[in-house]
N, CA, C and O atoms as a GROMACS GRO file, in nm:
protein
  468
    1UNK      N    1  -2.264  -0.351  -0.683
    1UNK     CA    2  -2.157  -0.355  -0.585
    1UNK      C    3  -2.217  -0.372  -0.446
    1UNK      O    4  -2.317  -0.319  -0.397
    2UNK      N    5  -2.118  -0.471  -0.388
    2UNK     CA    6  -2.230  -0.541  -0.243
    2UNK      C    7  -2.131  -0.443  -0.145
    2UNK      O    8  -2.202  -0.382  -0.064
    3UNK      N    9  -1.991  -0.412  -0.130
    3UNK     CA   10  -1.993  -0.318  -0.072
    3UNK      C   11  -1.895  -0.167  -0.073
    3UNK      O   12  -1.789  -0.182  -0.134
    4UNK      N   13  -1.910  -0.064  -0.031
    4UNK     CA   14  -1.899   0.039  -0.068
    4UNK      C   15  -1.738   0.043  -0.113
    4UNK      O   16  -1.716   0.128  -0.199
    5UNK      N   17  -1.646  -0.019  -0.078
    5UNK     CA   18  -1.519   0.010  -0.086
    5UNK      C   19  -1.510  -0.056  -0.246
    5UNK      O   20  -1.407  -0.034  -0.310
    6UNK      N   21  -1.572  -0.102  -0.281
    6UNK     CA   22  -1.590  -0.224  -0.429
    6UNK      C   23  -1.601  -0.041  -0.517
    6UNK      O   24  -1.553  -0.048  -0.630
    7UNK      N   25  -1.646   0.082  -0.487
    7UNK     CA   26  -1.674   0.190  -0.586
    7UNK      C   27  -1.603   0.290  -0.546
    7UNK      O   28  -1.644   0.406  -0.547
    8UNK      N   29  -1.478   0.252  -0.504
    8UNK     CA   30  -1.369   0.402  -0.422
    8UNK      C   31  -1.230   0.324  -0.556
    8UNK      O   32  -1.179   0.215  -0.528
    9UNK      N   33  -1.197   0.384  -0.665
    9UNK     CA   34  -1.098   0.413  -0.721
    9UNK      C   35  -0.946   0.350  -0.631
    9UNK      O   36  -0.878   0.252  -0.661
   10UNK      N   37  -0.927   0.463  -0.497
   10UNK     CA   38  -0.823   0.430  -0.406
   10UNK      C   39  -0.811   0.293  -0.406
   10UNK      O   40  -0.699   0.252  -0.436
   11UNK      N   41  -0.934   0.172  -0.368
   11UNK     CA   42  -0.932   0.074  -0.333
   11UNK      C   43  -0.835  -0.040  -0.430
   11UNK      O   44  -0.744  -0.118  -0.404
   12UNK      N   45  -0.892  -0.008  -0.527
   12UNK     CA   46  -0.839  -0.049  -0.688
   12UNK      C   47  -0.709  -0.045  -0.686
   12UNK      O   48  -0.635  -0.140  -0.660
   13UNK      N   49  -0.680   0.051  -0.710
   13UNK     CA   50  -0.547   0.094  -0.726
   13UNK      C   51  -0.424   0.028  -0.613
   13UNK      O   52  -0.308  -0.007  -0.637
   14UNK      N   53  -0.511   0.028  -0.466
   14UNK     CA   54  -0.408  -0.035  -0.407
   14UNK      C   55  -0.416  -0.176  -0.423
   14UNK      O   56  -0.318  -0.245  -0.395
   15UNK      N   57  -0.540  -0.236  -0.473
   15UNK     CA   58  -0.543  -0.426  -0.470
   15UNK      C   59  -0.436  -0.423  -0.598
   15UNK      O   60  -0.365  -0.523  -0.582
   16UNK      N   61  -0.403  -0.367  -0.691
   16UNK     CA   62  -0.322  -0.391  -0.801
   16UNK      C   63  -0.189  -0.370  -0.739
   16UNK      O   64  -0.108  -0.457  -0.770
   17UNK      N   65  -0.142  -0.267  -0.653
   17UNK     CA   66  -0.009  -0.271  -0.632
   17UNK      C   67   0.025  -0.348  -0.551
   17UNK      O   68   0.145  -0.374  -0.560
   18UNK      N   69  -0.046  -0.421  -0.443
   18UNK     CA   70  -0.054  -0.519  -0.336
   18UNK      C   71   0.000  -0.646  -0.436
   18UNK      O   72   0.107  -0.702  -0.456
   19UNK      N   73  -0.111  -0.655  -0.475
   19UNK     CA   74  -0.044  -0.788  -0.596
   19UNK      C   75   0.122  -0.756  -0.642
   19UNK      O   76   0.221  -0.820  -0.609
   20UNK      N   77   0.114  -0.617  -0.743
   20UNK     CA   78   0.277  -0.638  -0.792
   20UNK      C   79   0.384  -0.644  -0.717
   20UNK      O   80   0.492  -0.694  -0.750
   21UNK      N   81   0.346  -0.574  -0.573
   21UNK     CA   82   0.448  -0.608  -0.452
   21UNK      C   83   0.497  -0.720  -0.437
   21UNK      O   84   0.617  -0.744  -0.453
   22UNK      N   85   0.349  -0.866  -0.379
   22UNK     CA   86   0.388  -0.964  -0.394
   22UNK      C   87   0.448  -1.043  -0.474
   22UNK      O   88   0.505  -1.141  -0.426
   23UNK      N   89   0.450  -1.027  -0.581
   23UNK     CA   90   0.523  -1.055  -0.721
   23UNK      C   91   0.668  -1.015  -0.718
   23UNK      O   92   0.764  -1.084  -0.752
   24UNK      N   93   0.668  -0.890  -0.669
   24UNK     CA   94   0.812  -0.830  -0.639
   24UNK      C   95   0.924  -0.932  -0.506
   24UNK      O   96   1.038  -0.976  -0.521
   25UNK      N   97   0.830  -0.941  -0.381
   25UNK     CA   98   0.883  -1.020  -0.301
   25UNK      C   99   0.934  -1.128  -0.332
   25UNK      O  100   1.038  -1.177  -0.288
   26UNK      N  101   0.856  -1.172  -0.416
   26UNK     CA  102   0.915  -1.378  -0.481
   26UNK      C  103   1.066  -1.338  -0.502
   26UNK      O  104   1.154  -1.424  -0.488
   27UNK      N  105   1.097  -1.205  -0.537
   27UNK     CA  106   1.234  -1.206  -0.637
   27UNK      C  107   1.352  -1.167  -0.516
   27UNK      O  108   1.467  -1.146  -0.554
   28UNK      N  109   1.323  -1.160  -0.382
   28UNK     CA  110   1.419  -1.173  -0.317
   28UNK      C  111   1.490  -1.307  -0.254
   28UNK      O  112   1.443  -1.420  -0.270
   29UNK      N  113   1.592  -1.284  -0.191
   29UNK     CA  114   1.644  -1.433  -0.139
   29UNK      C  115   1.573  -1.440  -0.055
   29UNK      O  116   1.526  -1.348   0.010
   30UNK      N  117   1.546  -1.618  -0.037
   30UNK     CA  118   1.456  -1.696   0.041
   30UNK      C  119   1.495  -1.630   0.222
   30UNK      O  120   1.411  -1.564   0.284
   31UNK      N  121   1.596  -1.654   0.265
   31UNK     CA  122   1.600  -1.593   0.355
   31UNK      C  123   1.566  -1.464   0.447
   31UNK      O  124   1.586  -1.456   0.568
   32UNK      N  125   1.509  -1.359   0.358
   32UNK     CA  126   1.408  -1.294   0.347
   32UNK      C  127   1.291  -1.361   0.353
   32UNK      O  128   1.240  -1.301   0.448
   33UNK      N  129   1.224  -1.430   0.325
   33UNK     CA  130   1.098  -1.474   0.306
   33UNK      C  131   0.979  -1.474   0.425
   33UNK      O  132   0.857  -1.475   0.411
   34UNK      N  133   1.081  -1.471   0.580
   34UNK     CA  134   1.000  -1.457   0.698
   34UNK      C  135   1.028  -1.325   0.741
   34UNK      O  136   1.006  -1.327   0.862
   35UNK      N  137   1.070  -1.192   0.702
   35UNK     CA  138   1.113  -1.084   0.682
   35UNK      C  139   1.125  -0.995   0.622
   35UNK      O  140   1.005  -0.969   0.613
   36UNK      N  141   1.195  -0.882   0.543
   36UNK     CA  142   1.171  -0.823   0.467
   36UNK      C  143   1.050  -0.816   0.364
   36UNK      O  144   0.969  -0.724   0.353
   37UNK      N  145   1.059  -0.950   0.284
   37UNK     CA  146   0.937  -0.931   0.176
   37UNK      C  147   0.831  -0.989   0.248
   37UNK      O  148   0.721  -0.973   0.194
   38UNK      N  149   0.832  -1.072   0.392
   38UNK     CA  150   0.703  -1.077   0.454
   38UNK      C  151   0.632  -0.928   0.506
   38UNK      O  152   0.514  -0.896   0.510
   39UNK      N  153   0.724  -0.872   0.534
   39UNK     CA  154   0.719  -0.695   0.621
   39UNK      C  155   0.649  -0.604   0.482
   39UNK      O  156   0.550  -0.532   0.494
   40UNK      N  157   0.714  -0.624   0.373
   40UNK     CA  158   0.642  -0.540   0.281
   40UNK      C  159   0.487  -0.617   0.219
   40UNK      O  160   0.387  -0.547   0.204
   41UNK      N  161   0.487  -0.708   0.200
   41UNK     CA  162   0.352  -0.771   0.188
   41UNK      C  163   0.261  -0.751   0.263
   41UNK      O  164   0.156  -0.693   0.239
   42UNK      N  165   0.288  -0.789   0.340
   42UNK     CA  166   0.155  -0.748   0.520
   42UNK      C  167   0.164  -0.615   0.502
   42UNK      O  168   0.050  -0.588   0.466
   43UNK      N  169   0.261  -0.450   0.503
   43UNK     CA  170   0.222  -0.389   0.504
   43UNK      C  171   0.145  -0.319   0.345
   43UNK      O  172   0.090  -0.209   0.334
   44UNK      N  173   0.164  -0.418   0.244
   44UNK     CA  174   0.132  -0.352   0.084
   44UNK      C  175  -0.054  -0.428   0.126
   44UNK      O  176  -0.141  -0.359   0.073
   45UNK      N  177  -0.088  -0.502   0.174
   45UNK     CA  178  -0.190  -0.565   0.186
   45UNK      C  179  -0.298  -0.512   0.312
   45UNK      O  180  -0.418  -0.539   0.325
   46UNK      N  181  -0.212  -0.431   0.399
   46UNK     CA  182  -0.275  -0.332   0.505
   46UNK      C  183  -0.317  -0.232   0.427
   46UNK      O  184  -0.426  -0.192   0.469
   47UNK      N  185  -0.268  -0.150   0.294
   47UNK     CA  186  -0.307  -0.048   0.243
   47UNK      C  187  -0.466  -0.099   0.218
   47UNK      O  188  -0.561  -0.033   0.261
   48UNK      N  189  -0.480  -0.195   0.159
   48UNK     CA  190  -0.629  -0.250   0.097
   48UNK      C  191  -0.725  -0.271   0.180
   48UNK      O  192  -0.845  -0.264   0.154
   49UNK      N  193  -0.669  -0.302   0.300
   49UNK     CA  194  -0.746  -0.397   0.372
   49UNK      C  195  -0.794  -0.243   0.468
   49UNK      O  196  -0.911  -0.207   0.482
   50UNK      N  197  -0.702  -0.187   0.512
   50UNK     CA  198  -0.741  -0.065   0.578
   50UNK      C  199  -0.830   0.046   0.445
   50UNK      O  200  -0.905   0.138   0.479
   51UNK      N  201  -0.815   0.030   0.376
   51UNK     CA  202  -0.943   0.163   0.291
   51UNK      C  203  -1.040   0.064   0.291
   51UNK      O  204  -1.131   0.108   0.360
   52UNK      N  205  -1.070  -0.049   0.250
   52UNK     CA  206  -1.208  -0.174   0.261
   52UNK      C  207  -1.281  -0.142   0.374
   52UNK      O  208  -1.401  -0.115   0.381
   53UNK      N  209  -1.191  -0.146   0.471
   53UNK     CA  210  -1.247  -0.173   0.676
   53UNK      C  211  -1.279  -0.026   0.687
   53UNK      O  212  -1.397  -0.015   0.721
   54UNK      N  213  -1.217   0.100   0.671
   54UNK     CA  214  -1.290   0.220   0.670
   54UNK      C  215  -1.389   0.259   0.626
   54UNK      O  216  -1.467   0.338   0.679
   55UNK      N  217  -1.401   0.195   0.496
   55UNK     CA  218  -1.516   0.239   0.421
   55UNK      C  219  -1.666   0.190   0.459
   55UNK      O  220  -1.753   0.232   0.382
   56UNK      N  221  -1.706   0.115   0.555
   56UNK     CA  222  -1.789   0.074   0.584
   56UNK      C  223  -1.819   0.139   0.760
   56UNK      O  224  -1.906   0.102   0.839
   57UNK      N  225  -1.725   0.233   0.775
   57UNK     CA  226  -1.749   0.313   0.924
   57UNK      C  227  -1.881   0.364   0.940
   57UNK      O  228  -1.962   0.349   0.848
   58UNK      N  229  -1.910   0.420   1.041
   58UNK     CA  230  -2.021   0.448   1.077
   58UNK      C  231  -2.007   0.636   1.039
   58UNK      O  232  -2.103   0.708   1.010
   59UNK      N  233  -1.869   0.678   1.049
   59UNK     CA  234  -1.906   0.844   0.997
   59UNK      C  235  -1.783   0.849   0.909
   59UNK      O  236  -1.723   0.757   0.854
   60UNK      N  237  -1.754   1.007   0.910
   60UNK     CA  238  -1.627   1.015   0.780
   60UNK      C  239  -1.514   1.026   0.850
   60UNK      O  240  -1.400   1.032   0.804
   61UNK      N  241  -1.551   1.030   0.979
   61UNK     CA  242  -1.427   1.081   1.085
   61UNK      C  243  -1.356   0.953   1.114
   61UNK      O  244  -1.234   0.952   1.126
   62UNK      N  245  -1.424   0.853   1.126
   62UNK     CA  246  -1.377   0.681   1.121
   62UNK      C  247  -1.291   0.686   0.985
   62UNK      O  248  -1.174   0.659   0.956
   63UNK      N  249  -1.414   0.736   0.910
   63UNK     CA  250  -1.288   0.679   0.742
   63UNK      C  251  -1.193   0.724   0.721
   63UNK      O  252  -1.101   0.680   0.652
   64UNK      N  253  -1.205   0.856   0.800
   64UNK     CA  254  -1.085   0.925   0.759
   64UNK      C  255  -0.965   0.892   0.858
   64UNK      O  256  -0.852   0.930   0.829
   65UNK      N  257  -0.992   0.810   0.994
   65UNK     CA  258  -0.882   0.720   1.048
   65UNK      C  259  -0.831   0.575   0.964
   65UNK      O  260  -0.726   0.512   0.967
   66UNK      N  261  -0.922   0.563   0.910
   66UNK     CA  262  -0.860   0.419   0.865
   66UNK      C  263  -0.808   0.426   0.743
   66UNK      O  264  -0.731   0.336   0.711
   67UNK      N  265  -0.836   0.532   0.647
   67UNK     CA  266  -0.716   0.635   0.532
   67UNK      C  267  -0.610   0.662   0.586
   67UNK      O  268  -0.513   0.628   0.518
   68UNK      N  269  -0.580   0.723   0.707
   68UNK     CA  270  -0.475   0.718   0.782
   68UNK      C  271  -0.322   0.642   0.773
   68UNK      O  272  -0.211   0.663   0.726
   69UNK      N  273  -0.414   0.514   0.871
   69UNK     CA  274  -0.335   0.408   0.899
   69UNK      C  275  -0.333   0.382   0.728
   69UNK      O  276  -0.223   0.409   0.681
   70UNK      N  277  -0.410   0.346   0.652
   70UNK     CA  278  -0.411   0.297   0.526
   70UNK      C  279  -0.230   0.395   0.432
   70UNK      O  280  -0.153   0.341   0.354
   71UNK      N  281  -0.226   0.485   0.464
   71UNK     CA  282  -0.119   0.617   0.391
   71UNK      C  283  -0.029   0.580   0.474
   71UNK      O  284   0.059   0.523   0.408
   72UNK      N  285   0.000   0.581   0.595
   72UNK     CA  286   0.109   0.489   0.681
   72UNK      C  287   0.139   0.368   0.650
   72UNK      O  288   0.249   0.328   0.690
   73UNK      N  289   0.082   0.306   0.598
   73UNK     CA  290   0.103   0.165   0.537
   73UNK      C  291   0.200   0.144   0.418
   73UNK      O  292   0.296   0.075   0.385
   74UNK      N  293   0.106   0.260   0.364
   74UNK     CA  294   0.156   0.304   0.252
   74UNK      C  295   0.319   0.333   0.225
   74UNK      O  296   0.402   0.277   0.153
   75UNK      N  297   0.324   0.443   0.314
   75UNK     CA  298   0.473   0.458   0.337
   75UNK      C  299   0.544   0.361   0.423
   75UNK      O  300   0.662   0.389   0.444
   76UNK      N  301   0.486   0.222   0.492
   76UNK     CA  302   0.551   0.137   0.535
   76UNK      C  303   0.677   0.063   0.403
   76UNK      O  304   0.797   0.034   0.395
   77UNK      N  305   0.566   0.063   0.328
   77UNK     CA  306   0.613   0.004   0.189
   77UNK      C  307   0.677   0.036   0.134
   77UNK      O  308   0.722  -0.045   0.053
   78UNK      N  309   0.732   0.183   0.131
   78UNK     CA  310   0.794   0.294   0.071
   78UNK      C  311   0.941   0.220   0.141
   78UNK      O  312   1.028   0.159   0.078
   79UNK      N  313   0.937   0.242   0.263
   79UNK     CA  314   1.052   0.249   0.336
   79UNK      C  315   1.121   0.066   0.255
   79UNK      O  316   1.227   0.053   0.194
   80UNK      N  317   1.015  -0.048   0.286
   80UNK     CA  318   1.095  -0.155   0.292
   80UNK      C  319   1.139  -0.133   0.116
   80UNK      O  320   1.234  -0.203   0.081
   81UNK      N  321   1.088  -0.057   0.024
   81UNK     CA  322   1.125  -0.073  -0.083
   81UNK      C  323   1.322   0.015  -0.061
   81UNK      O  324   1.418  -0.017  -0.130
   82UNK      N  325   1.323   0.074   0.000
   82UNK     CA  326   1.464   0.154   0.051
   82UNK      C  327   1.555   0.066   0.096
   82UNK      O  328   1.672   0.069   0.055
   83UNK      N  329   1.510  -0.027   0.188
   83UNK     CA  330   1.576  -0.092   0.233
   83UNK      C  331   1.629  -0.220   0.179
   83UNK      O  332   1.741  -0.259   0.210
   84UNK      N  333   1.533  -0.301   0.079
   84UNK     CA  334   1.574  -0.386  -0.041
   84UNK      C  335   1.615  -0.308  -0.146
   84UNK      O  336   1.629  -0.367  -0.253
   85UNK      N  337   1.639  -0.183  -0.141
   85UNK     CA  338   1.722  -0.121  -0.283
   85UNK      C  339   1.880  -0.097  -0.222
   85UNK      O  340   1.978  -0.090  -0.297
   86UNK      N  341   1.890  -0.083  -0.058
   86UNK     CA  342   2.030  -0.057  -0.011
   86UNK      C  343   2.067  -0.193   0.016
   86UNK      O  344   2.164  -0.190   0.092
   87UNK      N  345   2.030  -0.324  -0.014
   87UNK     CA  346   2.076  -0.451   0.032
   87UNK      C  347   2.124  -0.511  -0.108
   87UNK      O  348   2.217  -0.588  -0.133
   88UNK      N  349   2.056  -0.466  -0.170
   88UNK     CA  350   2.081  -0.472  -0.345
   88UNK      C  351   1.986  -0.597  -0.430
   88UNK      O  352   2.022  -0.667  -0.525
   89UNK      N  353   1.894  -0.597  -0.381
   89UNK     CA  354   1.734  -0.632  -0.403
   89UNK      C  355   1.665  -0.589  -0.525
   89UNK      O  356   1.608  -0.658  -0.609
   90UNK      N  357   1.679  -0.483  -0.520
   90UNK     CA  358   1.599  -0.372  -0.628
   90UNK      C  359   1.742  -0.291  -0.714
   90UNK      O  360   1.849  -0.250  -0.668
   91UNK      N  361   1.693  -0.291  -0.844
   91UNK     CA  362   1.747  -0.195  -0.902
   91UNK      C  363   1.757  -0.052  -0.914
   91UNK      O  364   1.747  -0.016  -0.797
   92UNK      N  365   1.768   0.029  -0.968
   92UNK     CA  366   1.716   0.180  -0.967
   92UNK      C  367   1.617   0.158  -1.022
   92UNK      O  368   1.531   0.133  -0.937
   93UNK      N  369   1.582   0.154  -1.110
   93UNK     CA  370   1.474   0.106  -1.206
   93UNK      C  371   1.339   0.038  -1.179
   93UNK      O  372   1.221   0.071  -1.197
   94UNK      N  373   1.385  -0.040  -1.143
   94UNK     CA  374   1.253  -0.122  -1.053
   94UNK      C  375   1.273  -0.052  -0.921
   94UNK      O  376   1.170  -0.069  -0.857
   95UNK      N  377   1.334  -0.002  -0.872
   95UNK     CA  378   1.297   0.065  -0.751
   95UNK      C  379   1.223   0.238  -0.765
   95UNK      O  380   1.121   0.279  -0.709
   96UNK      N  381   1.289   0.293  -0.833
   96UNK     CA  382   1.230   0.434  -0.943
   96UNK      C  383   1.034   0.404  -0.947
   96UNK      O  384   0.936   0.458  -0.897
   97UNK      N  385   1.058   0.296  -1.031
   97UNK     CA  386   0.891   0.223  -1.064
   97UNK      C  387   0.832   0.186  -0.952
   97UNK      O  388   0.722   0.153  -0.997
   98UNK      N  389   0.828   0.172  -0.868
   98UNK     CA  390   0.782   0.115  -0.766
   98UNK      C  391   0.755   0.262  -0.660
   98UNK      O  392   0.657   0.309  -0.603
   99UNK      N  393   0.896   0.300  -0.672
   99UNK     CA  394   0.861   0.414  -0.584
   99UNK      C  395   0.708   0.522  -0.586
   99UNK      O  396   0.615   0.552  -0.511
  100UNK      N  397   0.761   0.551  -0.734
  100UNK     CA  398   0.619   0.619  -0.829
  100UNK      C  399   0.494   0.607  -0.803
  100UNK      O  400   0.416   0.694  -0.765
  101UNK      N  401   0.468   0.446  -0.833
  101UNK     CA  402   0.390   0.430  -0.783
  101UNK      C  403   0.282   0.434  -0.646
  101UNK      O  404   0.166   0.475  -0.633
  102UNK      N  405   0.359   0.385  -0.570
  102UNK     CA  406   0.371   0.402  -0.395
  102UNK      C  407   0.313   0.566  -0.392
  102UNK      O  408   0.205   0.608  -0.350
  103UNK      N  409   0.433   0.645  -0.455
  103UNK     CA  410   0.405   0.819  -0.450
  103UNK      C  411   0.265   0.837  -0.514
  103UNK      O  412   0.198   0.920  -0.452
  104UNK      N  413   0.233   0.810  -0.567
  104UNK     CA  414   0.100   0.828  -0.650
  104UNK      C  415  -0.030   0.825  -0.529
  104UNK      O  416  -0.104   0.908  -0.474
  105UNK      N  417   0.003   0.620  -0.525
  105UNK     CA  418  -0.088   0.595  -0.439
  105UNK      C  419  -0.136   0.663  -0.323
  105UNK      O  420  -0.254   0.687  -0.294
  106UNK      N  421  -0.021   0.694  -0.256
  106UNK     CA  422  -0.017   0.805  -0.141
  106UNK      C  423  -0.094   0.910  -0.163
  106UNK      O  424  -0.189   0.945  -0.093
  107UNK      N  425  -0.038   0.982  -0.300
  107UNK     CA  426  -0.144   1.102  -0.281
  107UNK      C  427  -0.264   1.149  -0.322
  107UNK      O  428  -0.295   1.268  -0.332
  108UNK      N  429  -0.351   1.023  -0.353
  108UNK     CA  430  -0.472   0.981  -0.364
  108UNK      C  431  -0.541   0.969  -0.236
  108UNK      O  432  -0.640   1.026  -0.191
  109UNK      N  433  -0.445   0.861  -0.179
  109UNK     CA  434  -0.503   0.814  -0.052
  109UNK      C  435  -0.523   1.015   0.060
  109UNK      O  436  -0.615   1.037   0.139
  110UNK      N  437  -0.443   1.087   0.036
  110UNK     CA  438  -0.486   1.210   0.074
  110UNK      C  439  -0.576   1.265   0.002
  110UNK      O  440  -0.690   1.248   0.046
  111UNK      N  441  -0.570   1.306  -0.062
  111UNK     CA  442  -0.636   1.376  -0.183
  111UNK      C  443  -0.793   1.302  -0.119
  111UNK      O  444  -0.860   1.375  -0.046
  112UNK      N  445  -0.836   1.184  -0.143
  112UNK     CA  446  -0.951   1.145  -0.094
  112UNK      C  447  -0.977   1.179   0.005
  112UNK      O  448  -1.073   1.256   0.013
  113UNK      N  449  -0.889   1.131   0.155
  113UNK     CA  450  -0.931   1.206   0.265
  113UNK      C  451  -0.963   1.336   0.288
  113UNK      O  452  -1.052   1.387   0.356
  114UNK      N  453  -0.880   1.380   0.222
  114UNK     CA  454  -0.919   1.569   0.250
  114UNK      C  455  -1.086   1.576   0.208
  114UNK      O  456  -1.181   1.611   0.278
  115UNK      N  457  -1.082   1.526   0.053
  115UNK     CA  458  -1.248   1.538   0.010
  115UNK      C  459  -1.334   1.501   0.109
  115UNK      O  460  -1.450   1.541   0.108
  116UNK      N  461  -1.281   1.409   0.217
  116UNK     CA  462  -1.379   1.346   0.268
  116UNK      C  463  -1.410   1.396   0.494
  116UNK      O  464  -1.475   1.357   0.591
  117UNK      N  465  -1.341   1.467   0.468
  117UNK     CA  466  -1.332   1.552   0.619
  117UNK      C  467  -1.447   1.636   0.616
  117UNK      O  468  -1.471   1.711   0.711
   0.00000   0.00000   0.00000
């Protein structure tokens, strides 16, 4: 592994939901497309991109800012998933699943930071 974020679990986990997000976005109306599912993509793709860019800080106090923003992101995603479930976007179901997930991710993304303070 060439670099450190390639052996953090967290990292993983969010490049997989980043993907099913985007997958998820295709399934809204096009008119959305510069909006909503652009807003949840950029922020499902900030989760990854922010634990990658931390992980290569110079102390733990850096990483543990860019876990941060990374768990804010996190719940960026949370929210637009709320907001395509009240427009009628998402089902319960696929919104339930999604949520879960998101919840999970989140409390990893703590769970690590704490280990790492």
């Amino acid at each position: 592994m060439a670099f450190r974020f390639e052996g953090l679990q967290i990292w993983y986990q969010a490049l997989e939901l980043s993907v099913e997000v985007n997958d998820l976005a295709k399934t809204f109306p096009p008119f959305e497309l510069y909006s909503l599912s652009n807003q949840m993509r950029r922020a499902s793709d900030s989760v990854v991109l922010n634990i990658a860019e931390g992980s290569t800080g110079q102390s733990r106090l850096e990483f543990c800012r860019f876990l941060r923003y990374a768990l804010r992101s996190g719940i960026e995603v949370v929210s637009c998933f709320f907001i395509a479930k009240a427009k009628g976007y998402l089902s319960d179901e696929v919104f339930q699943k999604f949520y879960a997930k998101y919840e999970h991710l989140c409390k990893m993304i703590t769970n690590f930071q704490k280990s790492h303070q």
